[in-house]
C-alpha positions as CSV (number, residue, x, y, z in Angstrom):
1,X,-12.9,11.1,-7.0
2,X,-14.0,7.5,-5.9
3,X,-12.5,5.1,-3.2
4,X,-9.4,6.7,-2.4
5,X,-6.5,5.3,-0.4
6,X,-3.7,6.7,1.4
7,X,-0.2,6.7,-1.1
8,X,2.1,4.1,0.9
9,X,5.5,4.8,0.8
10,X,4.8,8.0,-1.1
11,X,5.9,11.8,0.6
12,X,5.3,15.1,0.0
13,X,7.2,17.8,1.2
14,X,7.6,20.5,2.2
15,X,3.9,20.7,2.8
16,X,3.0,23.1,2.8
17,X,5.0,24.5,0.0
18,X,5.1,28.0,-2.0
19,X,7.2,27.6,-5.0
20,X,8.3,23.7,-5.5
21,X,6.8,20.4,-3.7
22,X,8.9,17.2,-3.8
23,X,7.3,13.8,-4.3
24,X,9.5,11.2,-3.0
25,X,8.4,7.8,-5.0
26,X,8.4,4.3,-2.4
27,X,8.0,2.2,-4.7
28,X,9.7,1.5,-8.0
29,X,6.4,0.2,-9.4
30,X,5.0,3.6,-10.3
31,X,8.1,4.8,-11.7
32,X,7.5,5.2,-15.4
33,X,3.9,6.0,-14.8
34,X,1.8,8.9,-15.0
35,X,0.2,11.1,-11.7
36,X,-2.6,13.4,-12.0
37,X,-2.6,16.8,-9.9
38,X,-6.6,17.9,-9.0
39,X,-8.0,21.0,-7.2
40,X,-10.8,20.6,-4.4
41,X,-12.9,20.6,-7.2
42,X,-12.1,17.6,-8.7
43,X,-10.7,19.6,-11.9
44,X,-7.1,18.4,-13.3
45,X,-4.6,21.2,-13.1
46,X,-1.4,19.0,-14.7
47,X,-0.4,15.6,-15.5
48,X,3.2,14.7,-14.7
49,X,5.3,11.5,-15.6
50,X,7.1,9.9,-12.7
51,X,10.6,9.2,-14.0
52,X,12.8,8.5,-10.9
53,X,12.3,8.2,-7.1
54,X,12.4,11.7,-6.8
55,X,9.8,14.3,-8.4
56,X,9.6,17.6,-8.3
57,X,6.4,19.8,-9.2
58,X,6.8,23.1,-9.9
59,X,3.6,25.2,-8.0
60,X,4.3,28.8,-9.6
61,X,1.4,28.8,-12.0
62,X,-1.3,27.2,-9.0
63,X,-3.8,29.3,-6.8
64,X,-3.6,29.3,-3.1
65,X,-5.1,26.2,-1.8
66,X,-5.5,22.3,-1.2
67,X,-4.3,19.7,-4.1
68,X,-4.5,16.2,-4.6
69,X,-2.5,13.8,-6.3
70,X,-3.8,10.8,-7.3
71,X,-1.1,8.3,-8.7
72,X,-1.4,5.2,-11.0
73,X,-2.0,2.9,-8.5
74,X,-5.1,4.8,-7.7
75,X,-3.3,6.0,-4.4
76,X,-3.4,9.7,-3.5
77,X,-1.7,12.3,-1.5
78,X,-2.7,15.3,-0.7
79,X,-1.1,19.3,-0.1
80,X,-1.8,22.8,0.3
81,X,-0.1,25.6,-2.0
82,X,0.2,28.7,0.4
């Protein structure tokens, strides 16, 4: 991934997580957009659609290991699945 930047406003928790991570949305102008979820390798593992201030992500199906989350904005977050 290119230039990133650090998500304002935008927290992960818990981090890190096992099961579910929640994506708490700062700022109404990425509601209604999309978010992309990548693995250290830079390969998409799942697109989701923020819908409200609140996401959820379920982590059941991901491998052990570091994620980022790069939002429509072109902010990103990271976390780790343990």
């Amino acid at each position: 991934m290119d230039k990133q930047r650090k998500a304002e406003g935008i927290s992960i928790y818990p981090n890190p997580a096992t099961s579910i991570v929640n994506v708490n949305i700062g700022s109404a102008n990425l509601i209604k957009t999309s978010a992309a979820v990548y693995n250290t390798d830079g390969r998409l593992i799942q697109n989701i659609l923020i819908t409200g201030n609140q996401q959820q992500i379920n982590l059941q199906q991901f491998a052990k290991g570091r994620y980022v989350i790069k939002f429509a904005d072109g902010s990103v977050q990271s976390f780790i699945k343990k």
